[in-house]
C-alpha positions as CSV (number, residue, x, y, z in Angstrom):
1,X,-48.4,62.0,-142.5
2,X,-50.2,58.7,-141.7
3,X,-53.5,59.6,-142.6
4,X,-54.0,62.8,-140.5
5,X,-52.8,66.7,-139.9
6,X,-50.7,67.6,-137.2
7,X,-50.2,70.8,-135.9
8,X,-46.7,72.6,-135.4
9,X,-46.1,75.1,-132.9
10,X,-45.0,78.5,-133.3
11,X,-41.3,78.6,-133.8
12,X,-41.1,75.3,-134.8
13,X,-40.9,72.8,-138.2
14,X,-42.0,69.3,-138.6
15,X,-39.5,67.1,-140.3
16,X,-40.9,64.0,-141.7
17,X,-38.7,61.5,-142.3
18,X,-39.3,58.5,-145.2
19,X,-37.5,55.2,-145.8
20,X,-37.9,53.3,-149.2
21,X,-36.4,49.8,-149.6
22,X,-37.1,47.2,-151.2
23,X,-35.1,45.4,-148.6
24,X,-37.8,45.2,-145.7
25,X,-35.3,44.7,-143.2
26,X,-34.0,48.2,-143.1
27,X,-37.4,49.5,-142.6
28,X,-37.7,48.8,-138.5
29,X,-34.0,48.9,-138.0
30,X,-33.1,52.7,-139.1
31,X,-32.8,55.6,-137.4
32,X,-31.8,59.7,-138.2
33,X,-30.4,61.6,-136.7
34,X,-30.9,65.5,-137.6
35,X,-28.0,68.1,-136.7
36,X,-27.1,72.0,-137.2
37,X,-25.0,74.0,-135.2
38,X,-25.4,73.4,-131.4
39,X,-28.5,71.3,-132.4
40,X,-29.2,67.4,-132.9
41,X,-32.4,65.2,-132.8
42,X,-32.8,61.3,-133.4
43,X,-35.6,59.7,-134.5
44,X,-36.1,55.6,-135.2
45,X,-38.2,54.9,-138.1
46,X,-41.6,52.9,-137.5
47,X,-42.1,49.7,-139.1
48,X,-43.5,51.7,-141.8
49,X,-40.2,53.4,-142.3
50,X,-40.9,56.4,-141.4
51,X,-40.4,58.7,-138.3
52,X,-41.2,63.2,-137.3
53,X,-38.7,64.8,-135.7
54,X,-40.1,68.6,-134.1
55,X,-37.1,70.9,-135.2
56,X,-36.6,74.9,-134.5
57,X,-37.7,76.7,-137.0
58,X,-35.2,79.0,-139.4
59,X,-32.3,76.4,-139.1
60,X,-30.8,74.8,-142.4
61,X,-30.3,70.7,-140.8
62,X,-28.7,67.9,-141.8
63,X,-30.8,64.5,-141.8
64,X,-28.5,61.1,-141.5
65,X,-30.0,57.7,-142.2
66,X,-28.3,55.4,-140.1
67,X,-29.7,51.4,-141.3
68,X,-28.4,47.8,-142.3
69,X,-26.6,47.7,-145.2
70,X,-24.6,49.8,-147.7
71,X,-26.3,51.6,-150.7
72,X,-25.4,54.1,-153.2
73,X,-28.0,57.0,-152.2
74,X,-28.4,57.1,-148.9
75,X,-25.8,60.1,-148.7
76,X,-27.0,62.8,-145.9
77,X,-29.5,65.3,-146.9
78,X,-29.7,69.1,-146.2
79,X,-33.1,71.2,-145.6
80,X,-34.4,74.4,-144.3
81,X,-36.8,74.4,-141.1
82,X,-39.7,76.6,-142.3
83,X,-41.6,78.2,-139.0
84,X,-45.0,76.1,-138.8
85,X,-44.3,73.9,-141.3
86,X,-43.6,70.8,-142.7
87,X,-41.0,69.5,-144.6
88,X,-40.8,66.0,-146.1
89,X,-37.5,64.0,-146.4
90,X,-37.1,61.3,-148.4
91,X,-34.6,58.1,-148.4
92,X,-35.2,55.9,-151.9
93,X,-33.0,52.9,-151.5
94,X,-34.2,50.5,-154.4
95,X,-30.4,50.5,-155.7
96,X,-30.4,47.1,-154.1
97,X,-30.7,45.2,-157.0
98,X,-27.4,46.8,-158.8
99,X,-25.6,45.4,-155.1
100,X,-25.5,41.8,-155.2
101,X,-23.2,40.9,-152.9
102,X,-24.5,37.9,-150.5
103,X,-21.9,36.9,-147.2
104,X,-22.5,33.6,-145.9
105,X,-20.4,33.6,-142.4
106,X,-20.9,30.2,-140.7
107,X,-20.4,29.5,-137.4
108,X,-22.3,27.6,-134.0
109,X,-25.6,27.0,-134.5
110,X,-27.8,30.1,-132.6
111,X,-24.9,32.7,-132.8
112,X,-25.3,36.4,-133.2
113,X,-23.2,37.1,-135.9
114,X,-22.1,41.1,-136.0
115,X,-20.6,42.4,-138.8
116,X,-19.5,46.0,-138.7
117,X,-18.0,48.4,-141.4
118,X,-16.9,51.9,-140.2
119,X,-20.1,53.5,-138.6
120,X,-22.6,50.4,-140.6
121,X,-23.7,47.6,-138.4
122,X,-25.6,44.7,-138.8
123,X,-26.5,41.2,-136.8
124,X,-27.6,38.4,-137.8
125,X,-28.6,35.1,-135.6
126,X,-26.7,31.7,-137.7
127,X,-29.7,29.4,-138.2
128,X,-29.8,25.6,-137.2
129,X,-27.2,25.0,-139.7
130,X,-24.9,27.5,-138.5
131,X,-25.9,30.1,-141.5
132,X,-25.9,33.5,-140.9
133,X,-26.8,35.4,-144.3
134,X,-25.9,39.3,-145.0
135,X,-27.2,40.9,-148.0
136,X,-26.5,43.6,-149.8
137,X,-22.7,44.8,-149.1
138,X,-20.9,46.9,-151.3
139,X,-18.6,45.2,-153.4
140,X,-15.0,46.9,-152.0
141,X,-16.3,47.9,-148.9
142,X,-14.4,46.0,-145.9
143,X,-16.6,44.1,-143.1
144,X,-15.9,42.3,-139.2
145,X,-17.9,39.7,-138.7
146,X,-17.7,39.0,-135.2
147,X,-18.9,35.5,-133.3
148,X,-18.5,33.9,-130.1
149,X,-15.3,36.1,-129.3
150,X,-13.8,35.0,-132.9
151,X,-13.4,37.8,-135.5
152,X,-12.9,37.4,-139.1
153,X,-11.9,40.9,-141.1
154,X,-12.6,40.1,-145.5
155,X,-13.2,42.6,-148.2
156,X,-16.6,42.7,-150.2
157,X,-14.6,41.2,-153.6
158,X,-17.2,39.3,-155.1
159,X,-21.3,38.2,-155.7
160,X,-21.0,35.3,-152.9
161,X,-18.2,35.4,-149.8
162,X,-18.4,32.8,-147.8
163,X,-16.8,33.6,-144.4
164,X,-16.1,30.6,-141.3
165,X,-16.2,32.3,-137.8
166,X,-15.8,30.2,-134.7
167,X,-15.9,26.0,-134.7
168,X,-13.8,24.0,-137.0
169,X,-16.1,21.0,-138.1
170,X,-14.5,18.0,-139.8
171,X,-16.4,15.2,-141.0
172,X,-14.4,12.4,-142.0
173,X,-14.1,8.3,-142.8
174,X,-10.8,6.2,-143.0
175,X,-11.0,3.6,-145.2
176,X,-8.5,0.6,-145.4
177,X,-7.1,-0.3,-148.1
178,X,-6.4,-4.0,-147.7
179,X,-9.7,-4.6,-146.0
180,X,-11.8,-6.2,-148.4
181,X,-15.5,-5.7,-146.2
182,X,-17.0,-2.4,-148.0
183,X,-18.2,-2.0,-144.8
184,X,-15.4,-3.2,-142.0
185,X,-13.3,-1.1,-144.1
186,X,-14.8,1.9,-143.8
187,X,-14.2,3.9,-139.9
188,X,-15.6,7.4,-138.8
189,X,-13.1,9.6,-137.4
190,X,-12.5,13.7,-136.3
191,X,-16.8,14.9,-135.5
192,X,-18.1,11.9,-137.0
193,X,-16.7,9.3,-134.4
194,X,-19.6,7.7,-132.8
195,X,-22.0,8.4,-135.5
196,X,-24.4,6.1,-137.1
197,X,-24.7,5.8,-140.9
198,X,-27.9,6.2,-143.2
199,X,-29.6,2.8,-143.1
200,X,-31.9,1.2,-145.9
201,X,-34.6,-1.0,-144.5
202,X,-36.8,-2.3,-147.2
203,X,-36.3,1.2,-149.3
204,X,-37.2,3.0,-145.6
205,X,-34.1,5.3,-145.2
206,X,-32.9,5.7,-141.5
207,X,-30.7,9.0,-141.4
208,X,-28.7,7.8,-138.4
209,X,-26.9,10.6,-136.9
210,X,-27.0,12.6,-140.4
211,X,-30.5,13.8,-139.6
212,X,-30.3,17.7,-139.5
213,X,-26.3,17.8,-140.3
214,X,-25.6,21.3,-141.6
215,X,-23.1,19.4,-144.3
216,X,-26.6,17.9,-145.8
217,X,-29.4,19.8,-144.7
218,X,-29.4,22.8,-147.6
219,X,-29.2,20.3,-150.3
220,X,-32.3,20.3,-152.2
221,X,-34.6,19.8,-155.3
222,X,-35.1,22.6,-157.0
223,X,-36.5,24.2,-160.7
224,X,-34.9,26.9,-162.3
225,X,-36.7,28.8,-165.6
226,X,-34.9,31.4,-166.6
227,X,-33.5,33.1,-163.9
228,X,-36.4,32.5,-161.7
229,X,-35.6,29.7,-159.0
230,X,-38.3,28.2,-157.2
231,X,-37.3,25.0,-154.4
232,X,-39.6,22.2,-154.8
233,X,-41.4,20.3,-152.5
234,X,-39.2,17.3,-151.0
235,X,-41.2,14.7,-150.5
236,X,-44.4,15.3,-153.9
237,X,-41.5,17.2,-156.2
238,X,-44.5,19.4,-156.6
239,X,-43.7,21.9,-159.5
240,X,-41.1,20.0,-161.1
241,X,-40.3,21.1,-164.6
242,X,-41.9,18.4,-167.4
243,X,-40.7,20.2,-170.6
244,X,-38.4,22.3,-171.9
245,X,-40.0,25.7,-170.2
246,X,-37.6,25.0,-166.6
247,X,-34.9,22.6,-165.6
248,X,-35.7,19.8,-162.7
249,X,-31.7,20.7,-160.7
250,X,-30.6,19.7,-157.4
251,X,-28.7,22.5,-155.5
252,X,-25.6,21.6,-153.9
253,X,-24.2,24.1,-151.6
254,X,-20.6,22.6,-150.8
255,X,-18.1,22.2,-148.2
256,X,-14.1,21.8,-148.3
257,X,-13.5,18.3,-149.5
258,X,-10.0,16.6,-148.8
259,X,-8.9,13.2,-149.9
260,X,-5.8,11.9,-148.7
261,X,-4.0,8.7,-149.1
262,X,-1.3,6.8,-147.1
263,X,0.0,3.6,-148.1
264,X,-2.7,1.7,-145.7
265,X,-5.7,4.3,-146.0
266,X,-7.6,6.8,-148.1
267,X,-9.2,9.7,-145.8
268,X,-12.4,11.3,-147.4
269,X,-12.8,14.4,-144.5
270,X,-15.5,17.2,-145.4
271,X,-15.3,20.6,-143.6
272,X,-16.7,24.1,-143.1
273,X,-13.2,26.0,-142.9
274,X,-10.4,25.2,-145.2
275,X,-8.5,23.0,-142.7
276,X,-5.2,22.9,-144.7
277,X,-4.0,22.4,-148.8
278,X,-5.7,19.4,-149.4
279,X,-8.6,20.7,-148.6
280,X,-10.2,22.4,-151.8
281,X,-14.1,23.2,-153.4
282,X,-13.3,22.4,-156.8
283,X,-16.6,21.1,-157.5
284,X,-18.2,24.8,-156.9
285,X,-15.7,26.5,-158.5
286,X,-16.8,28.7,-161.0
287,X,-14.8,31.8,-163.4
288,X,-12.1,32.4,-161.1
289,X,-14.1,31.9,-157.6
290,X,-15.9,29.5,-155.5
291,X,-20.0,30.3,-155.6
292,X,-20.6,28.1,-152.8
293,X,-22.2,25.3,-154.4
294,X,-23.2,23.2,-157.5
295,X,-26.4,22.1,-159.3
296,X,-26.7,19.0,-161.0
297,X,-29.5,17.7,-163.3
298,X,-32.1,15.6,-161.2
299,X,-32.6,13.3,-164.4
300,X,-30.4,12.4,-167.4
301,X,-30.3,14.9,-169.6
302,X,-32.9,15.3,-172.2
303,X,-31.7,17.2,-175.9
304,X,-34.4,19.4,-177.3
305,X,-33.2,21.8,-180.7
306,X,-29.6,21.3,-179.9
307,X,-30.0,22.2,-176.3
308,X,-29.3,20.3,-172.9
309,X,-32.4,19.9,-170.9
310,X,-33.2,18.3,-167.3
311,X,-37.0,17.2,-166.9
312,X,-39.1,14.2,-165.8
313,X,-41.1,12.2,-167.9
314,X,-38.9,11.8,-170.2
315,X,-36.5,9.6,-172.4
316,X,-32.5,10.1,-171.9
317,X,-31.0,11.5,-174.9
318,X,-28.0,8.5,-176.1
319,X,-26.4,8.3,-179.4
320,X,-24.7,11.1,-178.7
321,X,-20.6,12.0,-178.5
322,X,-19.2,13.8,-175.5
323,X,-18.7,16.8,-177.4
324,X,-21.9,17.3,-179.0
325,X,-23.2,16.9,-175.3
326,X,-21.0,19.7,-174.3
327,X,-22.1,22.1,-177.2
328,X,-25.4,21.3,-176.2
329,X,-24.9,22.1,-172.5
330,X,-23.2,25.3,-173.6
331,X,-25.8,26.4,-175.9
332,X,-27.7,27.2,-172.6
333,X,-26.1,30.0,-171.9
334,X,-23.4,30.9,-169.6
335,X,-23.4,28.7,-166.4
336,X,-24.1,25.3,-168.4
337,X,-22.3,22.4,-168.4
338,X,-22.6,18.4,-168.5
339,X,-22.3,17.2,-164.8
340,X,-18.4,17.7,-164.5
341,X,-15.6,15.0,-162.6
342,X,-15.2,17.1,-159.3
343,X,-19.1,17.6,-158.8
344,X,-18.8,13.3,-159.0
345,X,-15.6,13.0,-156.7
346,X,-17.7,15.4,-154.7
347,X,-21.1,13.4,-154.3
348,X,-19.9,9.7,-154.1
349,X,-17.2,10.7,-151.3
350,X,-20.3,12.0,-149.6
351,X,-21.8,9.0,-150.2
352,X,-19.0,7.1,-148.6
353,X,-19.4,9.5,-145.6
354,X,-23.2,9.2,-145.0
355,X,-23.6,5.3,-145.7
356,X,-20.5,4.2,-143.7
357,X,-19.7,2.1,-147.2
358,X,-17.9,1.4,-150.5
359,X,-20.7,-0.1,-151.8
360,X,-23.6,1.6,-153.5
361,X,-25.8,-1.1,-154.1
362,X,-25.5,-2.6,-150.9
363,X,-26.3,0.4,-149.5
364,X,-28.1,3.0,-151.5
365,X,-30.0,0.7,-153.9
366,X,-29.0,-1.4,-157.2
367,X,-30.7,1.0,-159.1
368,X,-32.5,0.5,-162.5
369,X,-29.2,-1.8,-163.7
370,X,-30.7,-5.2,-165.4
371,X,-33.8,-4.6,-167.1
372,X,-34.5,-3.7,-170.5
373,X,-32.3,-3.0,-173.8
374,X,-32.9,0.5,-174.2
375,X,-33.2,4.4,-172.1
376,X,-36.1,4.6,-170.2
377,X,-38.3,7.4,-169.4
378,X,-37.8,8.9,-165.9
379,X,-41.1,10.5,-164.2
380,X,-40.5,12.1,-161.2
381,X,-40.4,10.0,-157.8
382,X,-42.5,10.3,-154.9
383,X,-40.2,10.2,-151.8
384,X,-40.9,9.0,-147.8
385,X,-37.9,11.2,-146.2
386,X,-36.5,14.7,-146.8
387,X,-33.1,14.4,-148.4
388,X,-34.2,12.9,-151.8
389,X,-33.1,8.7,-150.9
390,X,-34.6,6.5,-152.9
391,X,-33.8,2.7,-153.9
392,X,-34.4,-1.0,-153.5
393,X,-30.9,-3.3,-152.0
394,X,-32.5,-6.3,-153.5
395,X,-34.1,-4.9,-156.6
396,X,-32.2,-4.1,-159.9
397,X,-35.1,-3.1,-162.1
398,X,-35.9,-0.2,-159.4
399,X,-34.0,3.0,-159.9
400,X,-32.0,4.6,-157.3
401,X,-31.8,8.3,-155.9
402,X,-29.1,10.1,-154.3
403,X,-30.4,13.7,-153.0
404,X,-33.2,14.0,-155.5
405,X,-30.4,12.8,-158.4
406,X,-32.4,10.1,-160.6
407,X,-30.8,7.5,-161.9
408,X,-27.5,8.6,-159.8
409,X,-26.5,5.1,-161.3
410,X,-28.7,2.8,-163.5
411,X,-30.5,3.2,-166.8
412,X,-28.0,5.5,-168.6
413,X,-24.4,6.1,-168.4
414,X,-23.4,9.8,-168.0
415,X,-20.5,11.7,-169.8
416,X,-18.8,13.6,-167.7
417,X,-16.8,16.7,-168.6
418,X,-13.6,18.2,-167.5
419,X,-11.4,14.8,-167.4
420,X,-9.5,12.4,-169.5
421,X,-7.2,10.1,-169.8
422,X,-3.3,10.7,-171.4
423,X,-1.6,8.5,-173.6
424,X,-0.2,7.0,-170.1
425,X,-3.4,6.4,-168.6
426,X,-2.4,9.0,-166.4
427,X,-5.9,11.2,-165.2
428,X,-6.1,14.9,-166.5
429,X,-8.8,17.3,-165.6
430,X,-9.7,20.6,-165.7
431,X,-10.2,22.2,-162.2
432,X,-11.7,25.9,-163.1
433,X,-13.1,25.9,-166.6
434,X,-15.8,24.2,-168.6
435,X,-15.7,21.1,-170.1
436,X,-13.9,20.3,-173.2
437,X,-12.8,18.0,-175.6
438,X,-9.0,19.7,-176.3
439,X,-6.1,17.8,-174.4
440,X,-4.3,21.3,-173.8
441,X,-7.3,22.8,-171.8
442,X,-6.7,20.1,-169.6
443,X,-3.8,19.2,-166.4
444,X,-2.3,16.2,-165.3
445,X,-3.1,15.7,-161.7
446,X,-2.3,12.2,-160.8
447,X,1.4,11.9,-162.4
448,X,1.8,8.9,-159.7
449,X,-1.0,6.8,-161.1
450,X,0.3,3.4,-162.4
451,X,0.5,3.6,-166.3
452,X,-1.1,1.3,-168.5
453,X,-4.4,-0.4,-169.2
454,X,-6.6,-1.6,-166.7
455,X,-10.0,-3.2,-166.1
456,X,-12.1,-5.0,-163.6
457,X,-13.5,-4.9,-160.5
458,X,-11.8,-2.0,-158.9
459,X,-9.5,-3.1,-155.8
460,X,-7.9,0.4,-154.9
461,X,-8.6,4.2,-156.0
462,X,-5.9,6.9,-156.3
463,X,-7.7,9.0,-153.3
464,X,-6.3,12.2,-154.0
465,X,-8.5,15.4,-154.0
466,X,-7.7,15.9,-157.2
467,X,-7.6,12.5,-158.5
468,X,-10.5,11.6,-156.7
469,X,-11.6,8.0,-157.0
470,X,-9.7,7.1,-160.6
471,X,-9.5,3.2,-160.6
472,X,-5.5,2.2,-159.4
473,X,-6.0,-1.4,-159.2
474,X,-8.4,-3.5,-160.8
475,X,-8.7,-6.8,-158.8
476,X,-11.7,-7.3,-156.7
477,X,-15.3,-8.4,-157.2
478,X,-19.1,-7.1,-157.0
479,X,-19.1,-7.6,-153.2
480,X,-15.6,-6.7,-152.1
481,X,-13.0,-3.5,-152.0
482,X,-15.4,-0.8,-153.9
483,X,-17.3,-3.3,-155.6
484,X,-17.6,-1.5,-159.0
485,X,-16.0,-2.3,-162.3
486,X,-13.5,0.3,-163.8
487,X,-11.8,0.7,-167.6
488,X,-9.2,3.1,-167.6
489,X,-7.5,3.4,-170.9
490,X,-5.2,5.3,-173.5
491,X,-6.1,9.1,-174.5
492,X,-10.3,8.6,-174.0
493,X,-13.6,10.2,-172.3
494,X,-14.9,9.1,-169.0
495,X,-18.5,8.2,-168.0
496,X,-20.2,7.4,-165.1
497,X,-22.4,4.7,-163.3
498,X,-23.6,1.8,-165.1
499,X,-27.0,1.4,-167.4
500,X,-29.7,-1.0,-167.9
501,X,-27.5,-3.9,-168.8
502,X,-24.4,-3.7,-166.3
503,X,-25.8,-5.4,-163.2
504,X,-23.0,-5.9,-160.5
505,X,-20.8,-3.6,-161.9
506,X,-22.8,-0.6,-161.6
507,X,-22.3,1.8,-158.6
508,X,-20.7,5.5,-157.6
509,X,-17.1,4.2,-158.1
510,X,-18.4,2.7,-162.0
511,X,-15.9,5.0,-164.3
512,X,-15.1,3.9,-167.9
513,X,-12.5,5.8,-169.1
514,X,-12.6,4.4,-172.6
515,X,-14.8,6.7,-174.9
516,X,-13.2,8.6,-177.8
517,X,-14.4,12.5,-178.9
518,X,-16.7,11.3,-181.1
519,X,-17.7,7.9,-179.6
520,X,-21.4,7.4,-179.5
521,X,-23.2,4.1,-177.4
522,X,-27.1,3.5,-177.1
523,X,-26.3,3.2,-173.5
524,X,-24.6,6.0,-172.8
525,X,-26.4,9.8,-172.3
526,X,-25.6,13.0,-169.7
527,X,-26.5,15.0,-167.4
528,X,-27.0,18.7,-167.3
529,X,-25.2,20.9,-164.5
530,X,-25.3,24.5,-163.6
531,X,-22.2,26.2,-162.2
532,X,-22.5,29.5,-161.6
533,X,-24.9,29.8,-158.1
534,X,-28.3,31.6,-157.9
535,X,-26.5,33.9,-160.2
């Protein structure tokens, strides 16, 4: 009773009323209300949780707990009103954990958000990114969310809904075809006209307009151990996972990504609402659903006791197939994976976005690309700006980083999973399932593609959403069209970026398509990836 007696009049019963959540939110936002025949009282609960209620005595009441959120045992509770007395109600509501459900609704930045479920009601108030977060729904149960006179109705189907209320935001580029510049070619179009692109001064990185965006601002460095996540420190990586005790992961949460081509342009347009067909999350997609985002190893991936690993300070694992990499991934646990072809098509058409470009060492960095005959050991790096941008334009001994992703190209070539080649040339991936080496888990997606070999400088990309940026043509040079070389051949593996020896050829639009199941290079390694959320 808060540390002291009370005393209750003749006639009368003290009800005390208790709240106990783990949820600390529900503790200052609930109320009761206590009822019986031609009788009712309310009470709202302290920030303590708890609340007294003076009743008539020789009544049997009913005590409601009204609150945020939905729980199993939080059902109305009878008592008797003893004359004089007191008479303790409690509320335990530490079923939380069995109720996973998280509903990201996005919206305007600053919004109330109201969602509403029969007689439950809850707010929230969407942060600077336009996030507003509800916890703890019951799977089945059937919410409103309600914004800026918009109104979105969804049923509680799954561990992560993702709900758009209110402003459509598309961030897209054009780029030209048959302009050669890999900068001229490139034009901002729908919410992205008039902005300026990330700039590299000297290995100084100038966000331009990007500063803040909601489509980059949750991307960050984490470490995960177990199923404990903890988000590192942008700028020192402070914490970051040095062994095989936690994984060094970059957390990706994703927007709809469309890529469409005409025969004079590709559009690459990123948006918070699914604007029409082409616009899909494949690279989030995870056992049937989309989790809302992706994470991908901050350093090449590292084999310890037939396991995948991502840490710093430490020497890539090469001489190694594709599909012992995938076994290893997979021997993690459920989740694992090597970095997969849609996470790829997802980060370099963000890159294209943010730098205005289609080339990556031009504007990025040329990464760790012409020094040295063998994997070297990746320590952590120290960064000057908040989004994980790191490399040198002029410099191809100093490695690059894209969002915290070491080595994004440079030192080691990746395997990448869920994609191959057919006997045509013709691209085949897998778009929801885990990487794998058998031809029938996979489906041709870019039947158009020009059959044949082809190698060289890449002068044109498919540009499909689901083709992403498969070499087409295979004509250009180092400085013009997408500036990166390309092998696409018969029935093989594809890996990504460039290692120590490839120099101009090296870049976010570097993919080989010419390794077999059981291929192994000194030069070529992987990276981990985790696809199943904060699961």
């Amino acid at each position: 009773m808060g540390g002291g007696s009370k005393t209750v009049p003749a006639g009368k019963c003290l009800a005390h009323l208790s709240l106990n959540t783990i949820d600390r939110q529900n503790l200052s936002t609930a109320s009761w209300t206590v009822t019986a025949a031609g009788k009712s009282y309310t009470a709202e609960a302290d920030a303590t949780g708890r609340a007294d209620i003076l009743v008539d005595s020789g009544v049997t009441y009913t005590a409601t707990l009204t609150h945020q959120g939905e729980y199993y045992n939080d059902a109305p509770q009878t008592f008797v009103a003893n004359s004089t007395g007191v008479v303790w109600i409690y509320f335990d509501l530490f079923q939380y954990p069995d109720i996973k459900t998280v509903v990201q609704v996005y919206t305007d930045a600053g919004t109330t958000v109201v969602g509403t479920s029969g007689s439950n009601s809850m707010s929230v108030v969407a942060d600077s990114n336009g996030l507003a977060q509800f916890n703890g729904l019951a799977t089945g149960s059937v919410w409103t969310f309600t914004a800026n006179g918009d109104s979105v109705t969804v049923t509680i189907d799954r561990l992560l809904k993702v709900v758009e209320v209110g402003k459509t935001i598309v961030y897209g580029v054009m780029v030209y075809r048959n302009t050669s510049s890999p900068s001229a070619r490139v034009e901002y179009i729908d919410d992205a006209a008039g902005f300026t692109p990330i700039v590299n001064s000297g290995g100084t990185f100038d966000m331009g307009s990007w500063k803040g965006c909601g489509l980059i601002e949750n991307i960050k460095p984490v470490a995960k151990s177990g199923s404990v996540w903890t988000d590192l420190d942008k700028r020192t990586l402070s914490g970051c996972p040095s062994s095989t005790s936690g994984d060094a992961l970059v957390e990706v949460p994703t927007w709809w990504l469309s890529i469409k081509e005409t025969s004079t342009a590709i559009t690459i347009r990123f948006s918070n609402r699914q604007v029409d067909s082409t616009f899909q999350k494949y690279a989030s997609r995870f056992g049937g659903e989309d989790v809302g985002m992706f994470h991908i190893g901050m350093f090449h991936g590292v084999v310890s006791s037939s396991k995948l690993y991502s840490y710093s300070g430490a020497t890539p694992t090469v001489n190694t197939s594709i599909t012992n990499f995938i076994n290893y991934a997979k021997a993690r646990g459920s989740g694992y994976d090597i970095a997969v072809y849609y996470q790829m098509t997802y980060l370099t058409a963000l890159m294209t976005l943010l730098f205005r470009s289609t080339d990556g060492q031009s504007s990025l960095g040329r990464g760790h690309v012409s020094s040295g005959s063998a994997a070297a050991s990746r320590s952590k790096l120290a960064f000057t700006n908040s989004y994980g941008m790191y490399g040198k334009t002029d410099d191809s001994t100093v490695p690059v980083a894209f969002f915290w992703i070491h080595d994004f190209w440079g030192n080691v070539l990746d395997f990448i999973g869920c994609a191959k080649t057919d006997s045509s040339c013709r691209l085949m991936t897998i778009i929801d399932g885990s990487s794998s080496v058998t031809e029938s888990d996979f489906k041709l997606v870019s039947p158009a593609t020009p059959t044949g070999s082809r190698s060289g400088y890449v002068s044109d990309v498919v540009g499909t959403t689901e083709a992403g940026f498969l070499p087409k043509t295979c004509s250009g040079s180092s400085s013009t069209f997408w500036c990166d070389y390309g092998y696409v051949f018969a029935s093989d593996f594809p890996t990504f970026g460039g290692s120590w020896g490839d120099g101009d050829d090296a870049g976010p639009f570097y993919w080989r398509f010419n390794y077999s199941v059981s291929e192994t290079r000194s030069y070529v390694g992987s990276r981990l990836s985790y696809r199943a959320g904060r699961a």
